[in-house]
ROGUVO-92268 format. One record per atom (N, C-alpha, C): x, y, z; residue in three letters. Coordinates in pm, whole numbers, plus 32768, in hexadecimal, padded with zeros to 4 digits. Example, Ala and Ser with C-alpha at 12.3 -4.5 7.8 and 13.67 -1.06 7.14 Angstrom:
85277DC7830CALA/84CE7E3E830CALA/85287EB6830CALA/85057F1F82C4SER/85577F9682CASER/850A80038313SER/
END
This chain:
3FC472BA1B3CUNK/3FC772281B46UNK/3F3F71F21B73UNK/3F00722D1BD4UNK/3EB972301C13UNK/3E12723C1B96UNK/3E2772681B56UNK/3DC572A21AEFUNK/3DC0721A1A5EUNK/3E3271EA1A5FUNK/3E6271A819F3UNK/3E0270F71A22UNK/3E3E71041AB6UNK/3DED70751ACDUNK/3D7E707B1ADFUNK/3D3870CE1AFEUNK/3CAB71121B1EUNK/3C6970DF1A91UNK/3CAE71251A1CUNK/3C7370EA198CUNK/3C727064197CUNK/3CF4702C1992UNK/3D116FB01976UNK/3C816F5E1990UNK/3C9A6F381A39UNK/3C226F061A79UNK/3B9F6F2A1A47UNK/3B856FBB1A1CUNK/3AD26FC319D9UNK/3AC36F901956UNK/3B3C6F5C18E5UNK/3B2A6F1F188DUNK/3B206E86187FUNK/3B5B6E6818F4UNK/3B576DCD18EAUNK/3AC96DAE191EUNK/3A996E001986UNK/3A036DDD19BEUNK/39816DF7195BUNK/39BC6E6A18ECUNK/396C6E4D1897UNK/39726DEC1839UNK/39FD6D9B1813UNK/39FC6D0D17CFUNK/39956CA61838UNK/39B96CAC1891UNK/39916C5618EBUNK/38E16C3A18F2UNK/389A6CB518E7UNK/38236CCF18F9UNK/37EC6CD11870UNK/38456CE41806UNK/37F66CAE1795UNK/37F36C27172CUNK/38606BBD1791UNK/384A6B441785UNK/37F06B0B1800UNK/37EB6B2B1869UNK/376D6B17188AUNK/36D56B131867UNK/36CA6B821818UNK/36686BA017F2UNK/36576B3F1785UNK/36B16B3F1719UNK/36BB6ABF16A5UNK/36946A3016EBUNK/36EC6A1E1747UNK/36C0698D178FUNK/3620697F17B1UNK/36116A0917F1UNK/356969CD1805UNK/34F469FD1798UNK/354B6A4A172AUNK/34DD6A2116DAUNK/34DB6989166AUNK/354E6965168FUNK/355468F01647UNK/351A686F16A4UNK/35306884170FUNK/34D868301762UNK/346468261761UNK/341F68B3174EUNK/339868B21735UNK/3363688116A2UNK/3370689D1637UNK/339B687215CBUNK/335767E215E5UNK/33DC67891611UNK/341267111613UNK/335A66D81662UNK/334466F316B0UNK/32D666B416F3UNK/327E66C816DCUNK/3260673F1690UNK/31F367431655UNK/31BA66EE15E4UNK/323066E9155CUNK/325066921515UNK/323A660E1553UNK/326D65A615BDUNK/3244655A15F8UNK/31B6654A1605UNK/3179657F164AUNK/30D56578167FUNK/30A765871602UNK/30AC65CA1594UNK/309D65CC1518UNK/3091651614C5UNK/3112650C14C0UNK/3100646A1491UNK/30CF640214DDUNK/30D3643B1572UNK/307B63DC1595UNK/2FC663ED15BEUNK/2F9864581598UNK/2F0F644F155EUNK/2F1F64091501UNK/2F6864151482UNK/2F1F640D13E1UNK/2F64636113FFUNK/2F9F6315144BUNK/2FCC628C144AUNK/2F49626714ADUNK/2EF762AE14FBUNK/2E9C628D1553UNK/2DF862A81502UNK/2E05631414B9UNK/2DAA6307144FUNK/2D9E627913E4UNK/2E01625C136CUNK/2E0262071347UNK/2DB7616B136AUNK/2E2A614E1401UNK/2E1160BE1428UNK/2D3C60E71453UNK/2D0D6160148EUNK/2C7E6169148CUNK/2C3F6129142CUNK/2C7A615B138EUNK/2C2061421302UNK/2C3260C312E3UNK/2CA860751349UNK/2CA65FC3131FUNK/2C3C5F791373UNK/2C485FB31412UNK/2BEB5F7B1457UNK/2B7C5F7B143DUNK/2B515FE613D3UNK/2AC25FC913AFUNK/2AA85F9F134AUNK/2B125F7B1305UNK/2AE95EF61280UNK/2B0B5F7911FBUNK/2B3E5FD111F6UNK/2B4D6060118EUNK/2BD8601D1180UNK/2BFF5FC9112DUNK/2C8E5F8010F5UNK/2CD95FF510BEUNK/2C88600B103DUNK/2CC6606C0FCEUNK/2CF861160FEDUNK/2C9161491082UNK/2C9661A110A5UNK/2D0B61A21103UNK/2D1A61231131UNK/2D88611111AEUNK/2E2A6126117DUNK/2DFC60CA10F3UNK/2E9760B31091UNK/2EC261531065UNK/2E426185104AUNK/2E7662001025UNK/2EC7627A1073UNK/2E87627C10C9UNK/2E8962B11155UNK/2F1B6293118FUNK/2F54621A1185UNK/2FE261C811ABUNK/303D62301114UNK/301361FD10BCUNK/304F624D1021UNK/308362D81036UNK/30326313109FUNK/304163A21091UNK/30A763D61130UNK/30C463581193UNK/3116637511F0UNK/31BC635A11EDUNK/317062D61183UNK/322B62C91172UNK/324662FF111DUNK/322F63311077UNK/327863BF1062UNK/32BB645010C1UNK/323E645A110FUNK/325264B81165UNK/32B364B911C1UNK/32A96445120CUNK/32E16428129AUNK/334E6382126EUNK/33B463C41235UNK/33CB631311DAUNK/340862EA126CUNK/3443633512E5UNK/346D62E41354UNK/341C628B137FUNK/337F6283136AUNK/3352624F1390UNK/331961811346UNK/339A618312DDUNK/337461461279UNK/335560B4126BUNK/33D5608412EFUNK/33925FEF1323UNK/331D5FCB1348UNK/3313602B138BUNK/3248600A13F4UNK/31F16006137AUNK/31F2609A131BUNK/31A6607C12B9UNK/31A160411248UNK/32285FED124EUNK/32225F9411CDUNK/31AD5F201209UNK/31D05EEA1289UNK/31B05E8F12BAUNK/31245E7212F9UNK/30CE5EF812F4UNK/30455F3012F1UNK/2FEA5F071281UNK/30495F5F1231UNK/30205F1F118EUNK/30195E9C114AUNK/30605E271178UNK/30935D9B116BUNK/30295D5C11A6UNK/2FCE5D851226UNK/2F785D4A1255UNK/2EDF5D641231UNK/2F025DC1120EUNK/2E525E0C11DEUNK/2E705DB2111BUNK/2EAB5D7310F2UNK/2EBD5D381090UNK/2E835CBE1095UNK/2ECD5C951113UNK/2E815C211143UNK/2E555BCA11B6UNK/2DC05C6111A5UNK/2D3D5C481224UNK/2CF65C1111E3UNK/2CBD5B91123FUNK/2C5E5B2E1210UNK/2BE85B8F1200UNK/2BD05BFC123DUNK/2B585C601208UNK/2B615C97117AUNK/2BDC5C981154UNK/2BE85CFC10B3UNK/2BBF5CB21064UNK/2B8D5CDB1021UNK/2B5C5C570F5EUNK/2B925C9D0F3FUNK/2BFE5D0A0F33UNK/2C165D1A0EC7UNK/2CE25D040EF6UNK/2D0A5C7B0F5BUNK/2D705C920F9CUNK/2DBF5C580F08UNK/2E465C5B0F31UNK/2EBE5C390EE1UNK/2EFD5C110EE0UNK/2F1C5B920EFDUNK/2FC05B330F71UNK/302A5B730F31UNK/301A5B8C0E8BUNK/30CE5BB50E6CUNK/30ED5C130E5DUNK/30995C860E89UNK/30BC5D200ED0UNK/30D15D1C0F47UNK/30705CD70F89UNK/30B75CBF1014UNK/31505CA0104BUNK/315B5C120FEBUNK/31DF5BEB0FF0UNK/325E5C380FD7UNK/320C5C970FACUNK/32A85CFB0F4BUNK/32CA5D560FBCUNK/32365D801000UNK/32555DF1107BUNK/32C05DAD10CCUNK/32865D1410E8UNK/32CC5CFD1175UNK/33645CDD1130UNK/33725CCD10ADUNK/34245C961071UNK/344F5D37106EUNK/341B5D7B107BUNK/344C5DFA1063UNK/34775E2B10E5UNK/346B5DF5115BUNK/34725E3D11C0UNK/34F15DEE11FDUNK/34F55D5611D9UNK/35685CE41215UNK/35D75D4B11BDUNK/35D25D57111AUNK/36325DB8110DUNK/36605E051101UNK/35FE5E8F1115UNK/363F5F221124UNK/36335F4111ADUNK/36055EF51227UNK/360D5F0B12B0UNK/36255E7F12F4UNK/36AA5E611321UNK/36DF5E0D1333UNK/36CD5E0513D1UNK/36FA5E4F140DUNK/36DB5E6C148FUNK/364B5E9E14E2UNK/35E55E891469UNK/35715EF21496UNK/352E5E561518UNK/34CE5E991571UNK/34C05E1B15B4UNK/342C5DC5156FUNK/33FA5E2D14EFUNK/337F5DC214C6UNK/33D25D6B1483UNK/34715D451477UNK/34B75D001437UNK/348D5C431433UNK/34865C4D14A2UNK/346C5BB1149DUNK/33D15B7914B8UNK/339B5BE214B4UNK/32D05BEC1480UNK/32DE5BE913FDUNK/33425C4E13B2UNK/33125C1C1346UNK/33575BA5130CUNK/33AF5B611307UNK/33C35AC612ECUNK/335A5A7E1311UNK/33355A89137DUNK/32C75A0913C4UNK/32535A1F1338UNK/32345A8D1335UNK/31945AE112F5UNK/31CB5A8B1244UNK/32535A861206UNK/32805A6A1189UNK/325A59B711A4UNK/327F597511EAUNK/329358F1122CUNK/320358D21211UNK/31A459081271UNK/3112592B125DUNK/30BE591C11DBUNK/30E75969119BUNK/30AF59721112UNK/30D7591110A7UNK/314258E910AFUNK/319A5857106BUNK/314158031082UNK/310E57EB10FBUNK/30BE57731103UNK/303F578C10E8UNK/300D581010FBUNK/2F8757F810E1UNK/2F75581B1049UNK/2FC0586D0FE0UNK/2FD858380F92UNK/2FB057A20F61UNK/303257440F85UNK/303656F10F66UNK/2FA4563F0F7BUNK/2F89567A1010UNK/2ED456591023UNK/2E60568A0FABUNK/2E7C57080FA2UNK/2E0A572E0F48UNK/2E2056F80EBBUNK/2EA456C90E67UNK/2EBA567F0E07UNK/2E7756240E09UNK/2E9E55AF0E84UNK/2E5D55280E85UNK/2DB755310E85UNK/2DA6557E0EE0UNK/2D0855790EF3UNK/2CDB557F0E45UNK/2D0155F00E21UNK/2CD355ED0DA3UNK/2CD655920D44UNK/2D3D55490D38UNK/2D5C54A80D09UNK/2CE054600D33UNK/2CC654650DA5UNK/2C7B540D0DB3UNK/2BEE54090D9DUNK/2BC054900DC4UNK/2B4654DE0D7BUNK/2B4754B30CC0UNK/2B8954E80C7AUNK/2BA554A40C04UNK/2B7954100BDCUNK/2BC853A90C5EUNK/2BC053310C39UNK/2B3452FE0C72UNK/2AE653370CBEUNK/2A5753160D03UNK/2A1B53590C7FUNK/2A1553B10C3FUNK/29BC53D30BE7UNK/29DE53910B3FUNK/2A4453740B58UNK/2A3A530A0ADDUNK/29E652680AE4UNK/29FE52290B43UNK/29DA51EA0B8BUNK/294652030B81UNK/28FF525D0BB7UNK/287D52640BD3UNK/283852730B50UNK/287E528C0ACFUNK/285452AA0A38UNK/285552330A1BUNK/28D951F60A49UNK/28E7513509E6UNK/286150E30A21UNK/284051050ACCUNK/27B750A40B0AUNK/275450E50ABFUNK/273D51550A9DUNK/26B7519A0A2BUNK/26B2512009BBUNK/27325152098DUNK/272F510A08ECUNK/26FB506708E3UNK/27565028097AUNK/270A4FBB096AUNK/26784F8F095AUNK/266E4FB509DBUNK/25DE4FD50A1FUNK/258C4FF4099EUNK/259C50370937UNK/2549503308C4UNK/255C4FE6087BUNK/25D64FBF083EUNK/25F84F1D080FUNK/25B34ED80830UNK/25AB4EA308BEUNK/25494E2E090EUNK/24AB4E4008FFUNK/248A4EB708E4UNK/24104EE608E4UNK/23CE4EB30841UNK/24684ED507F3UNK/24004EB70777UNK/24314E4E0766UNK/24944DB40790UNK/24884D6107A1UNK/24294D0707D7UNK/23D04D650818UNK/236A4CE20838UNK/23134CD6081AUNK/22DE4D5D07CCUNK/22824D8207AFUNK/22474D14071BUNK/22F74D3606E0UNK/23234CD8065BUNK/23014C460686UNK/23484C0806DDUNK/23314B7606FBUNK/22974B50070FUNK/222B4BB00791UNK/21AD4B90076CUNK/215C4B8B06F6UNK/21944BD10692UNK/21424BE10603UNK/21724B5205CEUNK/21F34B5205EAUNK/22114ABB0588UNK/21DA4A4605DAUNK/21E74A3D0636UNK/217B49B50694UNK/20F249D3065FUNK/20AF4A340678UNK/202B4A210630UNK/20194A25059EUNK/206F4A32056CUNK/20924A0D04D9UNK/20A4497804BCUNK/20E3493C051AUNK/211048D50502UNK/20A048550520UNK/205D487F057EUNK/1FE3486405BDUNK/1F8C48280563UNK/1F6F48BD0527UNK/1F0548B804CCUNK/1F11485E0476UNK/1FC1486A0428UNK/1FC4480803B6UNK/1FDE476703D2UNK/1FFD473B041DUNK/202846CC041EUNK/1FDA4668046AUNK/1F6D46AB04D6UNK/1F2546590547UNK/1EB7467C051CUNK/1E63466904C0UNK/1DC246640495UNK/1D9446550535UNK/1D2146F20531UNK/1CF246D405BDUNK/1C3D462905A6UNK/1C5F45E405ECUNK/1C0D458C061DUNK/1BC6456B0685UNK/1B6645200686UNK/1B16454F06CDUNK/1B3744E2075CUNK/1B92445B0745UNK/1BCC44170781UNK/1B6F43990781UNK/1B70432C07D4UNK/1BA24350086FUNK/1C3942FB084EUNK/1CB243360896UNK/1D1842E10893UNK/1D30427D08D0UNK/1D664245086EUNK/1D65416A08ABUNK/1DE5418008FBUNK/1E3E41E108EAUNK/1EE441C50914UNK/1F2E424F093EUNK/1F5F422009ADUNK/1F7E42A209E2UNK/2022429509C7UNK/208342D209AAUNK/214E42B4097EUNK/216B433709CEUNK/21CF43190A30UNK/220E43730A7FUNK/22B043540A53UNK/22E643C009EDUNK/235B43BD09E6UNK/23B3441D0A84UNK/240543DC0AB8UNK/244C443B0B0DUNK/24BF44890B06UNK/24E544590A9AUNK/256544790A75UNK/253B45210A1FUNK/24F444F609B0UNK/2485457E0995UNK/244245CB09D3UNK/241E45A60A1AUNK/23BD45E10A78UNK/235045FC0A44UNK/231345990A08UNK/225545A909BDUNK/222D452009D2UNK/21A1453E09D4UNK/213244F709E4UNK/20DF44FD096EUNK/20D8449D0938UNK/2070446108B3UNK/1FFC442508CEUNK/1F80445E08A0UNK/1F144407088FUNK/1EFA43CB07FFUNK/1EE94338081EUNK/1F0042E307BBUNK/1E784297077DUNK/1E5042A0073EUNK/1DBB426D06F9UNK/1DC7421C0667UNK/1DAE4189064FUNK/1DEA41430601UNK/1E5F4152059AUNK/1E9F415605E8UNK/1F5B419705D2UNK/1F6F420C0584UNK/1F0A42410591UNK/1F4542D40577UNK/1F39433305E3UNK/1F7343B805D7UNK/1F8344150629UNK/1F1244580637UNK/1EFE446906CDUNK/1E5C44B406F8UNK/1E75455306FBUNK/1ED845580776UNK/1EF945C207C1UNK/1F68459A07C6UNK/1FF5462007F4UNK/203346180835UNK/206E46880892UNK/209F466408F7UNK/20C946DF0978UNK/214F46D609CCUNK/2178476109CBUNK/2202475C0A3AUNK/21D347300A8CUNK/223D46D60AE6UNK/222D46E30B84UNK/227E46CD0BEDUNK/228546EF0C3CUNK/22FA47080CDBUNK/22FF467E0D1AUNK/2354461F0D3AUNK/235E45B20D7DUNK/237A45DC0E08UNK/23AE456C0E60UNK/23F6457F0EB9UNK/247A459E0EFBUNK/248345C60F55UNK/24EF46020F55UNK/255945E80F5AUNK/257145540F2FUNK/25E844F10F0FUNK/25B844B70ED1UNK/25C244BA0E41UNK/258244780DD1UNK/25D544050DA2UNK/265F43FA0D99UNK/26B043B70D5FUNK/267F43210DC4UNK/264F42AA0D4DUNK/2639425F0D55UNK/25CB42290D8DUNK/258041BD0DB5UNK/250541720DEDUNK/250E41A70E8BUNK/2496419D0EB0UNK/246841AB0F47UNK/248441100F7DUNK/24B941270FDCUNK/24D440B6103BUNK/249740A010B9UNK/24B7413B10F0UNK/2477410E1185UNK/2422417C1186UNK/23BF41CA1214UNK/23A341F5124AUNK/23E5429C1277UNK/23C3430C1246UNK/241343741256UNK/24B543B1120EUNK/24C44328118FUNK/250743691143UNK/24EE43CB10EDUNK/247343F310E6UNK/247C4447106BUNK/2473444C0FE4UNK/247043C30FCAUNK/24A143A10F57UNK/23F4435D0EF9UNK/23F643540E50UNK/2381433C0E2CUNK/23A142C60DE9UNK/234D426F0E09UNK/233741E10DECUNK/235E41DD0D44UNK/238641720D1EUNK/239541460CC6UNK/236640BF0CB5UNK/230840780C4FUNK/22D63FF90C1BUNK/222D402B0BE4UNK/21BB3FE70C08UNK/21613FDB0BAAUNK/21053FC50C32UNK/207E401D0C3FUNK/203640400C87UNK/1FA740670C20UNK/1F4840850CACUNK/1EB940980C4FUNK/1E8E410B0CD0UNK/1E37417C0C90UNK/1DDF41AF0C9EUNK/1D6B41540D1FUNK/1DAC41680DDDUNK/1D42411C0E0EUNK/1CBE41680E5EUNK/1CFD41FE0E5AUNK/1C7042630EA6UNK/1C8E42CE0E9DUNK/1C3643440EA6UNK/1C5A43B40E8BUNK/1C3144140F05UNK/1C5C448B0F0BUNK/1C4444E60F8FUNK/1C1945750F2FUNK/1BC345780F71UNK/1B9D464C0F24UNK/1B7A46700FC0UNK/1B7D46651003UNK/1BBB46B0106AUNK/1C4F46AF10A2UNK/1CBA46A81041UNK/1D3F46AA109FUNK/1D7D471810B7UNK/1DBC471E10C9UNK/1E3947AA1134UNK/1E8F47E2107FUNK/1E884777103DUNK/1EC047930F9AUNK/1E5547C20F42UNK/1DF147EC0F66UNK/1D8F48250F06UNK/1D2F47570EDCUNK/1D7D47350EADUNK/1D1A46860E5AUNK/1D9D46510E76UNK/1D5E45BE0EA8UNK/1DEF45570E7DUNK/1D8D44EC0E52UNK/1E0844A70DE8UNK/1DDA44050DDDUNK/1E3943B00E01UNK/1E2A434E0E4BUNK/1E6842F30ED4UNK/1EB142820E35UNK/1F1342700E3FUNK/1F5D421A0E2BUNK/1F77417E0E5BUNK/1F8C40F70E1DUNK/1F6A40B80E79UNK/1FF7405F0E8FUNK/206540CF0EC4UNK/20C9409F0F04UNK/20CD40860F9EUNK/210A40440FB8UNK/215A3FD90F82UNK/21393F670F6CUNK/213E3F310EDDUNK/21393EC50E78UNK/21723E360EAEUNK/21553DBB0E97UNK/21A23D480ED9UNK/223F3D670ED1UNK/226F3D8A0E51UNK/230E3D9D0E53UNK/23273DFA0EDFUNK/22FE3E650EE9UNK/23153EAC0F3BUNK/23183E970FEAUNK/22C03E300FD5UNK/22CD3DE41054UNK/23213DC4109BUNK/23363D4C101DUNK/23BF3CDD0FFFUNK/242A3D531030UNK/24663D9E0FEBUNK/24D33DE60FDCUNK/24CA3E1F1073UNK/249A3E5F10C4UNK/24793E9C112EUNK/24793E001199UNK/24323DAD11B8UNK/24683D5911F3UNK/24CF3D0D11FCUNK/254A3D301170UNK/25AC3CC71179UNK/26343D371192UNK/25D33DE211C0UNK/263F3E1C11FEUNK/26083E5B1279UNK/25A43E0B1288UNK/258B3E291333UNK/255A3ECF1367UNK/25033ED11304UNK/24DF3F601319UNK/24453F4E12E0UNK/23F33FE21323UNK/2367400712F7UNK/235D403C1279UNK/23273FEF121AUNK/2332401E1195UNK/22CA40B31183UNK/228640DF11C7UNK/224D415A11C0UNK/21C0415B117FUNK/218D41CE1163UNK/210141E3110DUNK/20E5425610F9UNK/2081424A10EDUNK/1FF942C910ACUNK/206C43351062UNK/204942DB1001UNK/20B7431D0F6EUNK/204343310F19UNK/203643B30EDFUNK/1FC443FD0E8CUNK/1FF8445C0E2BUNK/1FA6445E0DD9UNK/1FA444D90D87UNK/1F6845400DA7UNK/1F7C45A60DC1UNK/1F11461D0E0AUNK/1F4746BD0DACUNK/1F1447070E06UNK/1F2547A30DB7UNK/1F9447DE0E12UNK/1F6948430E23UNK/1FD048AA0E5BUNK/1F6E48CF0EFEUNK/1FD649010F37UNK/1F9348FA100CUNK/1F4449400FDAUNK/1ED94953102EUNK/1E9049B8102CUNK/1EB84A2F1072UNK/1E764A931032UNK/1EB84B2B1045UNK/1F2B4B430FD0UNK/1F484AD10FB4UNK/1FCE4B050F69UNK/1FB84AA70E9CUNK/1F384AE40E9DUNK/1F104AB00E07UNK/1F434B330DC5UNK/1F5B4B9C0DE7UNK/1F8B4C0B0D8DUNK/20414C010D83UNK/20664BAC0D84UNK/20E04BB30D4CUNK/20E84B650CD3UNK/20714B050CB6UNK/20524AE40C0CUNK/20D54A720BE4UNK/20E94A6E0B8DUNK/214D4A1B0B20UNK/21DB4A210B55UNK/21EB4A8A0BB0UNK/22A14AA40BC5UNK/22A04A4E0C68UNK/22514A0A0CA4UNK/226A49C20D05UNK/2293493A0CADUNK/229248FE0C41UNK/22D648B50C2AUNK/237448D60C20UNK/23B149310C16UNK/243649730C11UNK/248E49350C83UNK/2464490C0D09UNK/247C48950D34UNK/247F482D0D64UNK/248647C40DB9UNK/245F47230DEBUNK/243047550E74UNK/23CC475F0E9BUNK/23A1479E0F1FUNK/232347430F53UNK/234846B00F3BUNK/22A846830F77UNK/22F8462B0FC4UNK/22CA45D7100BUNK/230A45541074UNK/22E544CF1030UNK/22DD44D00FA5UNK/22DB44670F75UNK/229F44690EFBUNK/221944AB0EFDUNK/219F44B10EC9UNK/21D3450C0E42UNK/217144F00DCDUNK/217C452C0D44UNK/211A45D10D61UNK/213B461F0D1CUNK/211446AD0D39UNK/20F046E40CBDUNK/206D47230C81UNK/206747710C35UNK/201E47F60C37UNK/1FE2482F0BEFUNK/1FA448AA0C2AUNK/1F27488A0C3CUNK/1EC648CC0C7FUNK/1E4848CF0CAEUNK/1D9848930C5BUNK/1E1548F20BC8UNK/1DB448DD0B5FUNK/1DA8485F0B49UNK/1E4F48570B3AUNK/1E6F47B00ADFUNK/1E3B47330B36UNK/1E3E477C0BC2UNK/1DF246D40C13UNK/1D7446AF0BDBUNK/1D3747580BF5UNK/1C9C47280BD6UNK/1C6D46D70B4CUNK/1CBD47160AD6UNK/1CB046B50A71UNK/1CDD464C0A71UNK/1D3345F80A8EUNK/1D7145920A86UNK/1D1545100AF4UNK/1CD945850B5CUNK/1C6845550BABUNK/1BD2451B0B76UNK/1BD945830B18UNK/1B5945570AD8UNK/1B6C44F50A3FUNK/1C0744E70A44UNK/1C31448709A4UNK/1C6943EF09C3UNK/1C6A44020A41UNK/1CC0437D0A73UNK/1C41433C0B02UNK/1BF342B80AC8UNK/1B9F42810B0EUNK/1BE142210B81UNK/1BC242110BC1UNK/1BF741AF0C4CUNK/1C2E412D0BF2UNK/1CB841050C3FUNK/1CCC40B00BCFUNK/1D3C40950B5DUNK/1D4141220B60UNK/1D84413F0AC9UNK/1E0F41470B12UNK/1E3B40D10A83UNK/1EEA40B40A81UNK/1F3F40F00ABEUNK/1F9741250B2CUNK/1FE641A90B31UNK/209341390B30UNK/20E3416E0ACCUNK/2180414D0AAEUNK/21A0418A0AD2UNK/21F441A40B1EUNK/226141FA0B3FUNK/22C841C70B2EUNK/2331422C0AD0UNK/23C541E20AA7UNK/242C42460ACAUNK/24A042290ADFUNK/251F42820B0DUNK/253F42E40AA7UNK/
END
């Protein structure tokens, strides 16, 4: 009996001792394997930190085959190295797939609700980078249509100066003057020199800066209307030349005393300020004087030397 349990007991201690032995080689096994995936998951994230995308992705490629327990972390590794503002070569809708892939084959994993936020994320920036581009689009169309003009206008004016000196040529025989009559249309905005009723010269020009209708008082702005003469001239003024006007006329008087106000003066024809003779012909473009008739620099001086003290000046609305 004695012999029988004797066996008994040395067989079970050898079950005993050779699941032990199984247990710890499976333990060992087990942790080794561990420290294992977590080098090659500690390797990887290395080859992202240093900007090696493709090497990193790959590197991730080759753990979760291996180690698929590990498959949330590295889906979700992969989802971000997709899209690092460092990668040019990132991907929002690989990304997106990692992190939809992880909401549904790991429901419980805890990058679970990182990756929604990270999907949420990309929706919008997505949806930013659409607009921007819209709008990029619509600035560079835009910046083609101001070209196109911009050359339109260019050979528009170019066109209009040829036809003024075309027109010049044909219709105003140059003369040698002197003009008897000076006609200020305002409504036109030109000035005629007039030499036994025919046409001498004629020129744009800029009024004041409230043109609509006769000058009344003092600091309106506004350019006389009735029939005046040529009474002195300035070649030293602040306008390059003026010739003095000889408003205000008896009407003008009248009209100004029977509304109780300073009917004003030193109303001239002059050029352009000085310093500012290089803006040429396009300062008539608009009413910028305080009363006074405006032409260019050139046109004073001739009109200076065509129009003697004296001479007729009309001005009509």
């Amino acid at each position: 009996m004695l012999s029988g349990k004797t066996e008994g007991q040395t067989g079970i201690g050898k079950l005993f001792k050779l699941l032990l032995v199984c247990i710890i080689k499976l333990t060992l096994i087990c942790g080794c394997t561990s420290l294992h995936m977590e080098s090659s998951l500690k390797e990887a994230n290395e080859y992202s930190a240093q900007g090696s995308y493709l090497v990193s992705l790959d590197k991730y490629e080759q753990i979760l085959e291996k180690y698929p327990e590990t498959g949330d972390r590295v889906l979700f590794e992969m989802g971000l190295i997709h899209v690092h503002p460092g990668n040019w070569q990132r991907n929002e809708r690989k990304s997106r797939e990692y992190f939809q892939k992880i909401i549904q084959d790991y429901p419980k994993s805890e990058y679970h609700r990182a990756s929604e936020m990270m999907i949420a994320h990309i929706d919008a920036m997505t949806v930013k980078e659409k607009e921007i581009a819209t709008h990029q689009a619509q600035m560079h169309a835009l910046q083609n249509e101001l070209k196109r003009r911009d050359g339109e206008m260019a050979f528009l004016n170019q066109r209009i100066s040829a036809l003024e000196q075309e027109l010049k040529s044909k219709v105003y025989p140059v003369q040698d003057g002197p003009a008897d009559k000076i006609v200020i249309e305002k409504k036109a905005r030109r000035l005629t020199l007039m030499t036994g009723g025919q046409i001498l010269r004629q020129y744009k020009i800029a009024l004041g800066g409230n043109p609509e209708g006769p000058k009344e008082r003092q600091g309106d702005n506004k350019t006389p209307e009735g029939t005046y003469v040529i009474n002195s001239r300035n070649h030293d003024s602040r306008y390059h030349l003026s010739l003095r006007i000889s408003y205000p006329n008896d009407k003008d008087k009248k009209r100004a005393r029977e509304l109780g106000v300073c009917p004003g003066g030193d109303i001239m024809i002059h050029g352009i300020k000085n310093g500012l003779s290089h803006v040429g012909e396009s300062h008539a473009l608009v009413d910028w004087t305080r009363g006074c008739i405006a032409v260019t620099d050139e046109e004073i001086e001739e009109i200076d030397k065509l129009a003697p003290l004296g001479t007729v000046v009309e001005i009509r609305p």
